[in-house]
BALOBA-1460 file (C-alpha; in Angstrom, 3 decimals):
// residues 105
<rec num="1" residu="x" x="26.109" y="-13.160" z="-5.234"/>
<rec num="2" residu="x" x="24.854" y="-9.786" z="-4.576"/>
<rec num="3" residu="x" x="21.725" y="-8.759" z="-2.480"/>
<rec num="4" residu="x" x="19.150" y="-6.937" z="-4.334"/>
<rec num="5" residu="x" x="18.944" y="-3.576" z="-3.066"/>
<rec num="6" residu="x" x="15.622" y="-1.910" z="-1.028"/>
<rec num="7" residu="x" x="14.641" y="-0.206" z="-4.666"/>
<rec num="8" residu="x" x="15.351" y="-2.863" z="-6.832"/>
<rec num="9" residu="x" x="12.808" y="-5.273" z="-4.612"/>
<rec num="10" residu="x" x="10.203" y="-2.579" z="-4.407"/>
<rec num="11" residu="x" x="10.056" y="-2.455" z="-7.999"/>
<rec num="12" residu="x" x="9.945" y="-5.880" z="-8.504"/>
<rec num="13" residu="x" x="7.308" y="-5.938" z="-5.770"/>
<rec num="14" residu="x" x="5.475" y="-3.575" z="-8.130"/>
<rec num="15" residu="x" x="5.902" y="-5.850" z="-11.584"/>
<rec num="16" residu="x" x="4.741" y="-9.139" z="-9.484"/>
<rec num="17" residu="x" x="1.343" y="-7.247" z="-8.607"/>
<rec num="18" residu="x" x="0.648" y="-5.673" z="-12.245"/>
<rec num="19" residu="x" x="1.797" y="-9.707" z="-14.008"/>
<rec num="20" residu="x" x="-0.648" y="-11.612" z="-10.776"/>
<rec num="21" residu="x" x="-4.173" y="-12.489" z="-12.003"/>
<rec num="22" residu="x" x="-6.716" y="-10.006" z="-10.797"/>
<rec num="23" residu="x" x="-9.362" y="-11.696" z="-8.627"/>
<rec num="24" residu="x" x="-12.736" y="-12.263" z="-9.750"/>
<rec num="25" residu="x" x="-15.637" y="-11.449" z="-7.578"/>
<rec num="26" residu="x" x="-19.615" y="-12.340" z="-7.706"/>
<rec num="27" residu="x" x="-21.778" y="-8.997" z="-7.300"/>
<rec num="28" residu="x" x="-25.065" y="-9.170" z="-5.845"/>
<rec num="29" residu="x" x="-27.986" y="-6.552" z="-6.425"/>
<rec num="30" residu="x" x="-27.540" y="-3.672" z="-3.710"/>
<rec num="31" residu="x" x="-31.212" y="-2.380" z="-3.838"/>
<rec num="32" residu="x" x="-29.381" y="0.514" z="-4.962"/>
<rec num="33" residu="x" x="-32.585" y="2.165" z="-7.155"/>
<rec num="34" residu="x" x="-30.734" y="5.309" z="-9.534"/>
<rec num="35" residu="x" x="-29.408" y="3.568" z="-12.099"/>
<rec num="36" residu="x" x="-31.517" y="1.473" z="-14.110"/>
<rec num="37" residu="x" x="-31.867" y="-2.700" z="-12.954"/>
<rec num="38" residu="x" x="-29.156" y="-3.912" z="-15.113"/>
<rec num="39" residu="x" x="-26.365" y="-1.597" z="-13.496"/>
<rec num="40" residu="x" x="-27.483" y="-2.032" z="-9.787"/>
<rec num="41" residu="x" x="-24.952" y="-4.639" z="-8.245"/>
<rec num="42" residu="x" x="-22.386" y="-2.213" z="-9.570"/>
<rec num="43" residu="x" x="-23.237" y="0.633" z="-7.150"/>
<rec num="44" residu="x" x="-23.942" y="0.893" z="-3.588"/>
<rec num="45" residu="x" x="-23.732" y="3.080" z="-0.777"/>
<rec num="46" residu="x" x="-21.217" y="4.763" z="0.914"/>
<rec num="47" residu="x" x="-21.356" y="3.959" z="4.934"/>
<rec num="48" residu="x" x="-19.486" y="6.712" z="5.996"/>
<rec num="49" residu="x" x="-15.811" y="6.429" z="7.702"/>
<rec num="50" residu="x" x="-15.855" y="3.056" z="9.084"/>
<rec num="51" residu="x" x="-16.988" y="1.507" z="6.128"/>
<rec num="52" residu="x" x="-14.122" y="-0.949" z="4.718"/>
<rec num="53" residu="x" x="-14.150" y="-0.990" z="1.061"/>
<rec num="54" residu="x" x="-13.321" y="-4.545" z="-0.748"/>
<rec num="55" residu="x" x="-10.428" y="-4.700" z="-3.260"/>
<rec num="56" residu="x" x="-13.004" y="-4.664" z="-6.254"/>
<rec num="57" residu="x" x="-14.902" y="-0.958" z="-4.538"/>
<rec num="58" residu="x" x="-13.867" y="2.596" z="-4.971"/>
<rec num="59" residu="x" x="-15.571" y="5.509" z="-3.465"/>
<rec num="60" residu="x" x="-16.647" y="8.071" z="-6.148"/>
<rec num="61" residu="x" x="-15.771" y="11.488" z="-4.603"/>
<rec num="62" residu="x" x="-18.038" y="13.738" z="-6.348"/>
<rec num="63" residu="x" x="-20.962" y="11.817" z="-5.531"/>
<rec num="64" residu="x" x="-19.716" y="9.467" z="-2.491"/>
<rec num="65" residu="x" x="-21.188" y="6.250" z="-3.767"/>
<rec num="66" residu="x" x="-18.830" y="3.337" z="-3.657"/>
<rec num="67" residu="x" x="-18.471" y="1.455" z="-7.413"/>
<rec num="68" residu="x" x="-18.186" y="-2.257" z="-7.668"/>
<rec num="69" residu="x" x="-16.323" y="-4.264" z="-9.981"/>
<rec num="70" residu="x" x="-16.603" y="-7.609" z="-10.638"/>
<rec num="71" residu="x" x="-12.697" y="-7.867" z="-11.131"/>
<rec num="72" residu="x" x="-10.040" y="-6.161" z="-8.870"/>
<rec num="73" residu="x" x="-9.422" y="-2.232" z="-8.846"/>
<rec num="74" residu="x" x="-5.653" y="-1.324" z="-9.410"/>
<rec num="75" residu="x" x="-4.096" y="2.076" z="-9.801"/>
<rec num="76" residu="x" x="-4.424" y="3.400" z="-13.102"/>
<rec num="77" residu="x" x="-7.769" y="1.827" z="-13.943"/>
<rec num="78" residu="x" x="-10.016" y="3.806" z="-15.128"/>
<rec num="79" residu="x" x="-14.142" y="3.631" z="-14.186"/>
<rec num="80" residu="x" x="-17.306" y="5.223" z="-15.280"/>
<rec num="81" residu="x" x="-19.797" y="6.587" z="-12.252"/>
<rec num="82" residu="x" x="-23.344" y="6.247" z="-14.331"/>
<rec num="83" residu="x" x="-25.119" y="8.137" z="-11.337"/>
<rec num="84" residu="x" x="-22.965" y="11.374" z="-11.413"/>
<rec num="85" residu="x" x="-21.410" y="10.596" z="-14.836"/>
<rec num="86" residu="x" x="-17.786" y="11.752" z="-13.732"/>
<rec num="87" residu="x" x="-14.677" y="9.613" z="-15.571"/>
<rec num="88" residu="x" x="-12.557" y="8.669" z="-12.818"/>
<rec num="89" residu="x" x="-8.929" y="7.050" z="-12.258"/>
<rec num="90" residu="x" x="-7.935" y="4.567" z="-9.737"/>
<rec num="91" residu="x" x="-5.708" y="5.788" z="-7.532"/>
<rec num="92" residu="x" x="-3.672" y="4.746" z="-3.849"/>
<rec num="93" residu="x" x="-4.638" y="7.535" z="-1.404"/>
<rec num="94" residu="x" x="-2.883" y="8.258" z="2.114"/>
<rec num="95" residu="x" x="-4.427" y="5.179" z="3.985"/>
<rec num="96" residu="x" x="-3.134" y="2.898" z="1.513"/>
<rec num="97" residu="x" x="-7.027" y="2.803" z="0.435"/>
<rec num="98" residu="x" x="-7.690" y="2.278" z="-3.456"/>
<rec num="99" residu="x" x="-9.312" y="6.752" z="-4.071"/>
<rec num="100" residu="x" x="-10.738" y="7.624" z="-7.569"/>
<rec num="101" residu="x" x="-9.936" y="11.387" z="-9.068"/>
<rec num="102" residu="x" x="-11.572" y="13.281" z="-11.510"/>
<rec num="103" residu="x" x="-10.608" y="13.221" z="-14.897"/>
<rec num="104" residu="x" x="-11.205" y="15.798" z="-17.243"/>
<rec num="105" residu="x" x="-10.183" y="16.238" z="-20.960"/>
């Protein structure tokens, strides 16, 4: 038998993440107050550098409020910011941390 190589076990690696259930999380209401009631456990604010974002949060960088999901964040999703209206993709920036970009059409 043969031992996979270092590229053949990162892309596997890869495939096991995208096939894995995404976790499910329970959002509570933020008191965040620009959106209207119904969309308020989906936003809150940003704490600055030492805040740790969860798995299901992604920092919106045009108007540095972090988004909540109630489902996991993986690279390639895409998300809506309602405050700022900007149509973002998931993303892994240099940390390792999940970043959102811009997208424009």
């Amino acid at each position: 038998m043969t031992e996979p190589r270092p590229e053949e076990s990162r892309e596997t690696d890869q495939d096991d993440s995208q096939e894995r259930p995404r976790q499910r999380f329970v959002l509570e209401d933020t008191g965040f107050d620009e959106v209207p009631k119904k969309y308020r456990r989906f936003y809150r604010r940003w704490d600055g550098p030492s805040d740790i974002l969860a798995p299901n949060e992604v920092l919106c960088p045009v108007c540095r409020l972090v988004m909540r999901s109630t489902r996991e964040l993986r690279p390639g999703d895409r998300l809506y910011c309602m405050p700022c209206m900007s149509r973002l993709i998931v993303g892994v920036g240099d940390g390792g941390r999940l970043e959102a970009t811009v997208h424009y059409e």
